[in-house]
N, C-alpha and C positions, 0 to 999 in steps of 0.2 A: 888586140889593141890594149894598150894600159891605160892606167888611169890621168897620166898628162894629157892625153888628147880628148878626155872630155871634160867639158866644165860641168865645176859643180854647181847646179842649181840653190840659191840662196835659199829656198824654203828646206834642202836639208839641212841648214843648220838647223833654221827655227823647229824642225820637227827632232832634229836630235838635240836640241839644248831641253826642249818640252817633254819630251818622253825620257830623257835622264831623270828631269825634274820630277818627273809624276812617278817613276819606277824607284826612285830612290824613297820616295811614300813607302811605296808597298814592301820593299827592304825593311825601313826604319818601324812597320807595324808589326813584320813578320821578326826581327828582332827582339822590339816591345814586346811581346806576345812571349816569344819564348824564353826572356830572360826576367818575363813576371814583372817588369817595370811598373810600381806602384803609379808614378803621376798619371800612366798611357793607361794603364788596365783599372784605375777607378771610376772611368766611364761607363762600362760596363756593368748589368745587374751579374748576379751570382749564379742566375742558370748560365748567362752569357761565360761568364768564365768558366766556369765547369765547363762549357762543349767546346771552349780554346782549350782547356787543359787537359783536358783528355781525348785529345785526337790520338788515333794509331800510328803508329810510325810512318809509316809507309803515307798514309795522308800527309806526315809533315815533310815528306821529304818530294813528294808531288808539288805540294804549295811551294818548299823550297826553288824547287824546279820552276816555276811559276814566276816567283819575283824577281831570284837573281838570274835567270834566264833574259827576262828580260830587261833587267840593268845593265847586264853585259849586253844585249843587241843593242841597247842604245846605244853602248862607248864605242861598241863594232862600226854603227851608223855613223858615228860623228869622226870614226877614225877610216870610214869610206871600206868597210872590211866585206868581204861576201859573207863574212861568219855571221851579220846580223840577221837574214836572211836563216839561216841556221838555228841561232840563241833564239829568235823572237817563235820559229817554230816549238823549240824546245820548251817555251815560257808556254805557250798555247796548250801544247800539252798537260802540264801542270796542270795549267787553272780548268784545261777540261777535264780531269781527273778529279781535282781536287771541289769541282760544284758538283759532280757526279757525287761523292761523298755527300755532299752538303743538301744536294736535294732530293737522292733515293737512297742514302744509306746510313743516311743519319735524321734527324728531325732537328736539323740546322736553322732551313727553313723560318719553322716556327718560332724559334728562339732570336733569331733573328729581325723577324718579320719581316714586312714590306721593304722597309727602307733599307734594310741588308741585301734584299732580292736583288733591286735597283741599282744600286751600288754595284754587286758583282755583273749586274749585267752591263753596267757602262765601262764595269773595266775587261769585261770580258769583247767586247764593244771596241775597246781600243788597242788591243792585243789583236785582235783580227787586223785592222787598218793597220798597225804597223808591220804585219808582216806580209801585208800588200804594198803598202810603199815600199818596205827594202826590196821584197820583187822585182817590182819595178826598175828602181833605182839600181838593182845588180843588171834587168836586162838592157838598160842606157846604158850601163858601160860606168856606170858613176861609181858603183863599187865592184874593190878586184881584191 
């Protein structure tokens, strides 16, 4: 079957106009972050930037995996691709790699606290749901 013969469900746009929206966040911090943008990183205390700037490579390229992973499943999502199904896994991986760092391999955690915990857990939270929708929405036929 291709994808003329099914319609598209009006909530994937609003789920790919929304999850562009919010992954384009997490782009624009892990940007921030790495090119040491004063206005973005004066929020932070100074332990806080020490344990952004000294992550090991390999964590930055996890987290990489992570945000543009899933920016691109969103553009996948809103372009009907099966790839986002793919990318949003890809992005899952990251952020599961990259809280593994943060909460047994480092003392992120801490530095962090509470409201850091929450945070990645809501976004970790919507990294799942969205690579249960595109599921979905590949096994209707909605993406090819």
């Amino acid at each position: 079957m291709n994808r003329e013969s099914h319609q598209v469900p009006f909530h994937l746009w609003i789920v790919g106009v929304l999850s562009l929206l919010w992954n384009a966040m997490g782009c624009f911090d892990y940007l921030a972050t790495k090119l040491q943008l004063d206005f973005y990183m004066s929020q932070f205390t100074d332990a806080q930037l020490d344990y952004f700037y000294g992550f090991p490579a390999w964590m930055s390229i996890f987290w990489a995996l992570g945000v543009w992973g899933a920016l691109l499943g969103s553009l996948a999502l809103l372009f009907r691709s099966r790839w986002a199904v793919t990318l949003f896994a890809v992005s899952l991986l990251g952020m599961i790699v990259s809280t593994t760092y943060t909460v047994f391999l480092s003392d992120g955690l801490e530095i962090m606290g509470s409201g850091g915990a929450a945070f990645s857990a809501v976004i970790f939270v919507i990294g799942v749901l969205l690579l249960v929708y595109a599921r979905r929405m590949r096994a209707r036929g909605v993406l090819a």
